[in-house]
C-alpha positions as CSV (number, residue, x, y, z in Angstrom):
1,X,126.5,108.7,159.7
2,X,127.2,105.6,157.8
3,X,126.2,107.3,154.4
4,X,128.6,110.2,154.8
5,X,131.6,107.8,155.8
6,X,130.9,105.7,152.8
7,X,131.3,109.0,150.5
8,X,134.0,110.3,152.4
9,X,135.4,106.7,151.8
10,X,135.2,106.8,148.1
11,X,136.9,110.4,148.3
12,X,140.1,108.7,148.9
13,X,142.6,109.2,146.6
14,X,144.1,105.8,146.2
15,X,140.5,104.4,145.5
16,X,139.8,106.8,142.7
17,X,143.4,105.9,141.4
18,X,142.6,102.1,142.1
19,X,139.0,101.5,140.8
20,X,138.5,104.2,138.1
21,X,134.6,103.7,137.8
22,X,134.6,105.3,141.4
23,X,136.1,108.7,140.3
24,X,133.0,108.2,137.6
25,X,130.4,107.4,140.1
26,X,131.9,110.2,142.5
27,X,131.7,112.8,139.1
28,X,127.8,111.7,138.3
29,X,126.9,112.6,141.9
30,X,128.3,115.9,141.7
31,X,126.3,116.2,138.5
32,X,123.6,115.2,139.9
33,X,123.8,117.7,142.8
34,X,124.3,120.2,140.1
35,X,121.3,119.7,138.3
36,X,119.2,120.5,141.4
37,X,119.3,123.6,139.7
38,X,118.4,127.3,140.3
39,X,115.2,129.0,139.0
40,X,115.1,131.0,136.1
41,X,115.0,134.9,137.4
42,X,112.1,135.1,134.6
43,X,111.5,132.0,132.2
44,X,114.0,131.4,129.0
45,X,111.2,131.5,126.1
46,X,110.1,128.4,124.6
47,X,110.9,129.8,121.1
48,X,113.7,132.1,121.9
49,X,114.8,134.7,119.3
50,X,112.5,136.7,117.2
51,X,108.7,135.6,118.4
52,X,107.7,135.4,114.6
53,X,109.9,131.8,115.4
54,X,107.4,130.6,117.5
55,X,104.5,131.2,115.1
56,X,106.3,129.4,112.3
57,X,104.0,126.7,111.4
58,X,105.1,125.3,107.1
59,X,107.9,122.6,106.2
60,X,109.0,121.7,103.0
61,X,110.9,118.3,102.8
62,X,112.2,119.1,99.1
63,X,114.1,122.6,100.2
64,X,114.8,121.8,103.9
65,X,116.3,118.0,103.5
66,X,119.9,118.1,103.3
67,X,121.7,115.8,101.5
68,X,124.3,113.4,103.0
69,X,125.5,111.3,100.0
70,X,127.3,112.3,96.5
71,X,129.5,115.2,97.1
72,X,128.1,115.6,100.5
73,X,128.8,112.0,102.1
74,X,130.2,111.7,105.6
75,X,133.8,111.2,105.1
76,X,136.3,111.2,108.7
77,X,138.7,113.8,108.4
78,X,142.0,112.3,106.7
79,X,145.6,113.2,108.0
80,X,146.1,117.1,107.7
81,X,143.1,117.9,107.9
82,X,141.5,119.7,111.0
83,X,138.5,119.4,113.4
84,X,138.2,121.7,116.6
85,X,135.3,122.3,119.3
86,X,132.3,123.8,116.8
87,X,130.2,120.4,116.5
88,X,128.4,122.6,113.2
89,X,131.4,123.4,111.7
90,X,132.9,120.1,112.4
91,X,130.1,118.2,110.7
92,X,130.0,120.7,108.0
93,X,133.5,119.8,107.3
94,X,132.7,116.0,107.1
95,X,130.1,116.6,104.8
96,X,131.6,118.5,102.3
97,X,129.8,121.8,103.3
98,X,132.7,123.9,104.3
99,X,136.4,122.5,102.9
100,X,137.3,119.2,104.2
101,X,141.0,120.0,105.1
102,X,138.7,122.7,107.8
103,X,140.4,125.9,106.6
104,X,137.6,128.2,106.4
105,X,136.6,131.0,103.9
106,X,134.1,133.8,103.8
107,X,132.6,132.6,101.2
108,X,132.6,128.7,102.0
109,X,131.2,129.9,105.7
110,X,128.7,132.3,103.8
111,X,127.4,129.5,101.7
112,X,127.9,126.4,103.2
113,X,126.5,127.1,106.6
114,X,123.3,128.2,104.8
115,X,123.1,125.2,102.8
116,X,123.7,122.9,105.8
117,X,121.6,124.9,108.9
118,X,120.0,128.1,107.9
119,X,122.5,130.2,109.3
120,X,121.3,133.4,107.2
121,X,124.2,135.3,106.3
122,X,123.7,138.1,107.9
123,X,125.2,136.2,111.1
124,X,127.6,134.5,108.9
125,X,129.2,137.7,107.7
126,X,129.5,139.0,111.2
127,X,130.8,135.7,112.3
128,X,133.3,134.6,109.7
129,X,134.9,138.1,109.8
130,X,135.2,138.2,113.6
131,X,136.6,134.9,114.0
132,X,139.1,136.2,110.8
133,X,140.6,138.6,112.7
134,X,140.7,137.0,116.2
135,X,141.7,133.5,115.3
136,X,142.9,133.6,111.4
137,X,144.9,135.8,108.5
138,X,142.9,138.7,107.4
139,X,144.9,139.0,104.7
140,X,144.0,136.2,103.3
141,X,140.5,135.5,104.6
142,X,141.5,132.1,106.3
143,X,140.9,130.4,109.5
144,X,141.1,127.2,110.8
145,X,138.3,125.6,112.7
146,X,140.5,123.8,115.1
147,X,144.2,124.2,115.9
148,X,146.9,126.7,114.3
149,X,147.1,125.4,110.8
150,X,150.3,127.0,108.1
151,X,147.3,126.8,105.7
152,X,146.3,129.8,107.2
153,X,148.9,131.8,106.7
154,X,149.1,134.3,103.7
155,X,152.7,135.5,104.0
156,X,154.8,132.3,104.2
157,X,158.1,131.8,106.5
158,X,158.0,135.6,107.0
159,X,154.4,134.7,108.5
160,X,155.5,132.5,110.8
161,X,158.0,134.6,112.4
162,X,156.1,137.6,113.0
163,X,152.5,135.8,114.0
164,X,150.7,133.0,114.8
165,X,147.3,132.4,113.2
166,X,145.6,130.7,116.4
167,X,142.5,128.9,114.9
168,X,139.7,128.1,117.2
169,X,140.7,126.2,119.8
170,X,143.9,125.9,121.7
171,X,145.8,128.9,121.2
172,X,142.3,130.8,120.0
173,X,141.2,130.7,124.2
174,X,138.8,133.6,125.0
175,X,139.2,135.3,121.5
176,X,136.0,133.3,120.0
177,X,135.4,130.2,121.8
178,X,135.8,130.3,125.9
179,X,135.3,128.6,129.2
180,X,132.0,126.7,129.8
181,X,131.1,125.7,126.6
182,X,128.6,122.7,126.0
183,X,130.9,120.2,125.9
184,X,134.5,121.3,125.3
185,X,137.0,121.9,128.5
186,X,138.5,125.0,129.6
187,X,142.1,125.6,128.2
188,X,143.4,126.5,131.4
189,X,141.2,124.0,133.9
190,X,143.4,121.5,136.1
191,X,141.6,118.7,134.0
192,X,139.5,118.0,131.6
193,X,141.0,120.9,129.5
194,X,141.0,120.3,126.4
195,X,139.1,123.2,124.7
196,X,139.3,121.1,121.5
197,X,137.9,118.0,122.8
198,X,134.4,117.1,124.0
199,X,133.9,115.7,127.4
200,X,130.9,113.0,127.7
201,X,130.0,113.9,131.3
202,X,129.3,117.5,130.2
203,X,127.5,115.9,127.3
204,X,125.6,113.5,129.8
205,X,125.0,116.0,132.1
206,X,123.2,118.1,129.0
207,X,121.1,114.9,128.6
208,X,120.5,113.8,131.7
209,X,118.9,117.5,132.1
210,X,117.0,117.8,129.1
211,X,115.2,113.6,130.5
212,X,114.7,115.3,133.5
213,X,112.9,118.6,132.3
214,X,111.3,117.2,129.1
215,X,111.4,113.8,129.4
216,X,114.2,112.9,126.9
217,X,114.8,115.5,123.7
218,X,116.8,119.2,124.0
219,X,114.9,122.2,124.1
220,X,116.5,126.0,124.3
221,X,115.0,126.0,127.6
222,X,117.2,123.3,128.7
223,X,120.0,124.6,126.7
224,X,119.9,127.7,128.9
225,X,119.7,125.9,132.0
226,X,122.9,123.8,130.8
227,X,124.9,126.9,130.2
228,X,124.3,128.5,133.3
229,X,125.0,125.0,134.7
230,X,128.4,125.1,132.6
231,X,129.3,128.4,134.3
232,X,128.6,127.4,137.7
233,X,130.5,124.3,137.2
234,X,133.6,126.0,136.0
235,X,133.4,128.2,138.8
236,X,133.5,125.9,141.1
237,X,136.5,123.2,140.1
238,X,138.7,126.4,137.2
239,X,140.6,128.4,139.5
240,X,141.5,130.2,136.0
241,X,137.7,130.6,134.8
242,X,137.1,133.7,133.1
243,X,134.4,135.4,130.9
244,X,135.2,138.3,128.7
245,X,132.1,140.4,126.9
246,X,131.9,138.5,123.3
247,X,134.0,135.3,123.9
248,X,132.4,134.1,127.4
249,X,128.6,136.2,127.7
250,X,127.8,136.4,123.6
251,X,129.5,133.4,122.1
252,X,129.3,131.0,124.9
253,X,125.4,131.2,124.9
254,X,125.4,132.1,121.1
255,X,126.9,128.3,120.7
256,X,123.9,126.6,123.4
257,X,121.4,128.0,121.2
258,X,123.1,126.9,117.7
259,X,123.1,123.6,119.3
260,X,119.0,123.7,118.8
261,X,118.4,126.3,116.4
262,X,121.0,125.3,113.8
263,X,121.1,121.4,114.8
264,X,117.6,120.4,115.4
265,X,115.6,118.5,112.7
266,X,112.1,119.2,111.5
267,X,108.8,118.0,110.2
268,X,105.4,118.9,109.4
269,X,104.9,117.6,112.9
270,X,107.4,119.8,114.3
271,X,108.1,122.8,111.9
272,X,109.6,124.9,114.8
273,X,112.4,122.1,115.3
274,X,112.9,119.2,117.8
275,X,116.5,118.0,118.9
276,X,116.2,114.2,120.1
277,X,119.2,112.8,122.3
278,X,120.2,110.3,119.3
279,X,120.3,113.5,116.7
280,X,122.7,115.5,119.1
281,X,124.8,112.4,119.3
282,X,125.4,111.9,115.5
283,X,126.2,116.0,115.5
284,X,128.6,116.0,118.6
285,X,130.0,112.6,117.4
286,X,129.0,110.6,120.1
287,X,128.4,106.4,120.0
288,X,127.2,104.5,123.1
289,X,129.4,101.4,124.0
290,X,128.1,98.2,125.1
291,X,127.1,99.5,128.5
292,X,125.5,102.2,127.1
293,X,128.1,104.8,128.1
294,X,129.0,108.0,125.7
295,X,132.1,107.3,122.9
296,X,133.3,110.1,121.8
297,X,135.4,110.0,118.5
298,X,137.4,113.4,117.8
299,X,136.3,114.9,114.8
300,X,133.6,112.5,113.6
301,X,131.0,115.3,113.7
302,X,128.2,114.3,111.3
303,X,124.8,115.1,109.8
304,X,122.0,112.3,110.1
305,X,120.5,110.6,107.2
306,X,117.0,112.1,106.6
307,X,117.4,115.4,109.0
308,X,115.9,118.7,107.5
309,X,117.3,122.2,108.5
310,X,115.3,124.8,109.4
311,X,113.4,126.9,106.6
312,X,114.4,129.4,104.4
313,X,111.9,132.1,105.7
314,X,112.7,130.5,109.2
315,X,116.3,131.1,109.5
316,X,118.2,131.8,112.5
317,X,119.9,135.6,112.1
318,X,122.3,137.8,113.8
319,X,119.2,139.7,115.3
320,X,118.3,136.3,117.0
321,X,121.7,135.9,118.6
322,X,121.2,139.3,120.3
323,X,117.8,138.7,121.3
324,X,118.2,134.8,122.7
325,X,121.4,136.0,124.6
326,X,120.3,139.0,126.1
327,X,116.8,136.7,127.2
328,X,119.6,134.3,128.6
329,X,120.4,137.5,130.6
330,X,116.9,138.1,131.7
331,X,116.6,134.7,132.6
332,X,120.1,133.8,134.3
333,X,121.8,137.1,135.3
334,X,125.0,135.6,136.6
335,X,125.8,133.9,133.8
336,X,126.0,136.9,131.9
337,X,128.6,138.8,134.3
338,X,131.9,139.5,133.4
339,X,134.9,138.4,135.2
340,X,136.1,135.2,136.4
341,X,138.0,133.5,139.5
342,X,141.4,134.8,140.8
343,X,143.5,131.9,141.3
344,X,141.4,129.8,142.9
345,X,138.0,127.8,142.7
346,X,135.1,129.8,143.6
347,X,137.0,132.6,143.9
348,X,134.7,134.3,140.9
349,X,135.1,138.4,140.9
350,X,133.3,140.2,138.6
351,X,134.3,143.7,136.1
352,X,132.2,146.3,136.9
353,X,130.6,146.7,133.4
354,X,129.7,150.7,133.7
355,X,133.5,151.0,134.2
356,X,134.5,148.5,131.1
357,X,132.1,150.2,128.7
358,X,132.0,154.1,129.5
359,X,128.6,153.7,131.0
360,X,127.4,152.5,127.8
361,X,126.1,149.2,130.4
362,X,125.9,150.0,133.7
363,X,124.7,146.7,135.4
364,X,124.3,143.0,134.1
365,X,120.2,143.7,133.9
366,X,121.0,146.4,131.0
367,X,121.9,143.5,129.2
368,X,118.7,141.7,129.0
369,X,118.1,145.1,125.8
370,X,119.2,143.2,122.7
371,X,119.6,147.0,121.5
372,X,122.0,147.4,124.2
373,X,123.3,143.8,124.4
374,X,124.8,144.7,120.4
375,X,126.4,147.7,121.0
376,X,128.4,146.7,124.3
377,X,129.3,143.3,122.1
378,X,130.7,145.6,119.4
379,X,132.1,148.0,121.7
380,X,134.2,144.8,123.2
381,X,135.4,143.3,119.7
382,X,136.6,146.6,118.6
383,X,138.4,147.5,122.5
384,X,139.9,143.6,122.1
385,X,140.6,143.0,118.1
386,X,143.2,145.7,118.2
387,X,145.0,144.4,121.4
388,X,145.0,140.6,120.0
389,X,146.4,141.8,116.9
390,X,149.0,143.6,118.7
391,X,149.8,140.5,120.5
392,X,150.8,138.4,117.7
393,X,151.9,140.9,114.3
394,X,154.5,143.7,114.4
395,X,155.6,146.2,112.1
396,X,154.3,146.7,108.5
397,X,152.7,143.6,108.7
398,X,150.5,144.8,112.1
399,X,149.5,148.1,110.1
400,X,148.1,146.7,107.4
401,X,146.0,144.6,109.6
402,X,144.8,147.6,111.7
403,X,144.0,149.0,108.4
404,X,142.1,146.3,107.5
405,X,139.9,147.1,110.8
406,X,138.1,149.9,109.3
407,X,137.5,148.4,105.9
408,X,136.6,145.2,106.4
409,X,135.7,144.6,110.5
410,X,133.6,147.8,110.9
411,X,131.9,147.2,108.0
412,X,130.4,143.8,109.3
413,X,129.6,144.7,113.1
414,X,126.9,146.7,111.6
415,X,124.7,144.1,111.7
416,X,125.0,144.4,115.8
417,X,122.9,147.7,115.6
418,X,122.9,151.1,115.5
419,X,125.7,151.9,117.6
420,X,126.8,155.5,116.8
421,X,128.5,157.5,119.5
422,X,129.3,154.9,121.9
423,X,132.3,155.1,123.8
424,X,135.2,153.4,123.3
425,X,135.6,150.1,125.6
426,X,138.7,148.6,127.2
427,X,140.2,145.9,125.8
428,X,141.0,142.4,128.1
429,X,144.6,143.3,128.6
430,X,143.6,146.0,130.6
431,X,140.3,144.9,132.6
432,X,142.3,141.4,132.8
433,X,145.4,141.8,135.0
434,X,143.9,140.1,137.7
435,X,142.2,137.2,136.6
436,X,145.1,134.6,135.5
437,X,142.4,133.3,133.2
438,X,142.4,136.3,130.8
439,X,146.2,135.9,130.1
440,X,147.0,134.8,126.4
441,X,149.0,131.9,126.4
442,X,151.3,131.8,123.4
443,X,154.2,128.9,123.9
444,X,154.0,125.5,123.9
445,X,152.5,122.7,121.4
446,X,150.4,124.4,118.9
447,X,148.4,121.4,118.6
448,X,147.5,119.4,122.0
449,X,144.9,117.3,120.6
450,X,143.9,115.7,117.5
């Protein structure tokens, strides 16, 4: 009895406002409650992805080290220039790998993601053209990795009066990145909502997992625990949680596993990859304070000194997405639903999926077919690209973009499978009505943190 008066105690409002370490103490018990956990439906592989990964056994230090000095030293990003919620790209950016101003093009993504992670570039096409039309100018092939940026922007003043180039973050909300990411907020969460910013009790409570499972360093096992921890959490304190097909199942999960497979280092020890807690901090820009607390700095993303990517003949594909997120879907069906609460905190109410794809996907199991998983994340980018562009362009300017669909958007999801014949899926706007979550947000400060 005592016990439960002394927590309801420290529940009290003016004591959180009073002594702020209690609101921290009262947000690591929930955390901790959290991490009591709830089994994998079927275990998330070891080596998710294609199973040649898990036989790879070479390592090269001359090809796979990646250099961090000369043109590629760690420099913090100067005034004007822009860091959002990818931790990769971010660091990237620091390093000289992608531009350092963070306005990203096909062919600095195509190149400079391979030369800093492995990403082969058969996920970077699909990638860096999605994110393009969703979040940038496909005119001019330009998208910001953060915020809205001008630089963006291929057709000047008249540009800015007819659309507004979202970037990744902010504005960008459920078009590439979404709720319950690793460590970024929810856009449209009470608190902590800052989809640009990284939070260090999401990042402790990825840590304090991965100690408790394998006794200190990040494995995709843990990763996939985490993300259906993530979801469960933003259930349960976002009355405005939702999860659309590509943004909130595909890339949500697609990011947990870059977090490993793009970030880990490796050795001849270790040629498959190991992530240690000290390596994730330098990528998610993270310092410790004297009490051993998480710092984090925005936009101080970098690569460590003597940390090797994966191989070439190793490298993380599109085809590894597909298979790692639909195993996710095996493993943790309800993190793969779509839908999302309805105003209020575990309130979650999910799409029936037979209805939003024709019967192409019938039930949230039909996803755990990377065949299938492809075609019903293709189906969803070509239902919701349209709609989005709709949203922000008019006139000539929005036909030349819808043009631009079939010559240069098509073209790229064919990396996501043979697909032929599938019906045509419904975009957000019309599935969405219901969940104040999938509104688009449009007014306000373009840029609410730096």
């Amino acid at each position: 009895m005592v016990g439960k008066q002394f927590v309801a105690l420290l529940g009290s409002p003016l004591l959180v406002a009073g002594f702020p370490h209690i609101a921290e103490m009262l947000e690591k018990q929930k955390m901790q409650e959290r991490q009591v956990g709830v089994p994998a439906l079927v275990p998330f592989p070891e080596f998710p992805g294609s199973p040649a990964h898990a036989l790879y056994d070479k390592f090269d230090p001359g090809s796979q080290r990646v250099s961090t000095s000369g043109e590629h030293e760690f420099r913090a990003p100067g005034p004007g220039d822009i860091r959002g919620p990818c931790a990769g790209l971010n660091a990237a950016a620091n390093h000289g790998y992608l531009p350092r101003d963070g306005i990203a093009t096909a062919e600095s993504v195509n190149t400079g993601l391979w030369e800093a992670f492995g990403l082969d570039k058969t996920a970077t096409l699909f990638l860096q053209t999605a994110t393009m039309f969703f979040d940038g100018d496909p005119i001019s092939g330009r998208w910001s990795i953060g915020y809205h940026s001008d630089e963006t922007n291929s057709l000047g003043l008249l540009g800015d009066l007819l659309g507004n180039q979202t970037g990744i973050c902010a504005y960008g909300h459920l078009k590439t990145e979404a709720d319950a990411s690793i460590t970024r907020g929810d856009w449209l969460a009470p608190e902590m909502n800052s989809n640009c910013a990284s939070y260090p009790v999401f990042a402790q409570e990825l840590l304090d997992l991965a100690k408790k499972r394998t006794g200190g360093n990040i494995t995709p096992q843990v990763l996939a625990e985490h993300s259906y921890n993530r979801k469960q959490y933003s259930i349960a304190n976002n009355p405005n949680y939702f999860s659309p097909p590509y943004a909130g199942v595909a890339f949500t999960f697609g990011a947990h596993m870059f977090a490993f497979e793009l970030l880990a280092n490796h050795s001849a020890e270790e040629p498959r990859g190991f992530l240690t807690p000290e390596v994730f901090e330098s990528f998610f820009s993270y310092t410790r304070d004297e009490n051993d607390q998480l710092v984090f700095t925005y936009g101080h993303e970098r690569i460590p000194d003597n940390w090797y990517k994966r191989a070439d003949d190793d490298a993380w594909t599109l085809s590894d997405i597909l298979i790692s997120t639909a195993q996710q879907c095996a493993s943790y069906p309800s993190a793969c639903q779509v839908g999302g609460n309805t105003g209020e905190v575990n309130s979650f109410s999910g799409v029936n999926v037979g209805d939003l794809s024709g019967g192409l996907i019938n039930s949230v199991e039909d996803l755990s077919d990377p065949a299938r998983m492809g075609c019903f994340i293709r189906q969803a980018i070509q239902a919701d690209v349209p709609s989005f562009l709709d949203k922000v362009f008019n006139g000539a300017t929005l036909n030349t973009l819808l043009g631009l669909v079939d010559t240069m958007l098509t073209p790229a999801l064919q990396g996501l499978g043979a697909c032929e014949g599938i019906p045509a899926g419904r975009s957000m706007f019309e599935y969405g009505s219901e969940y104040p979550g999938a509104k688009i947000v449009q007014e306000g400060p373009r840029n609410p943190y730096k």
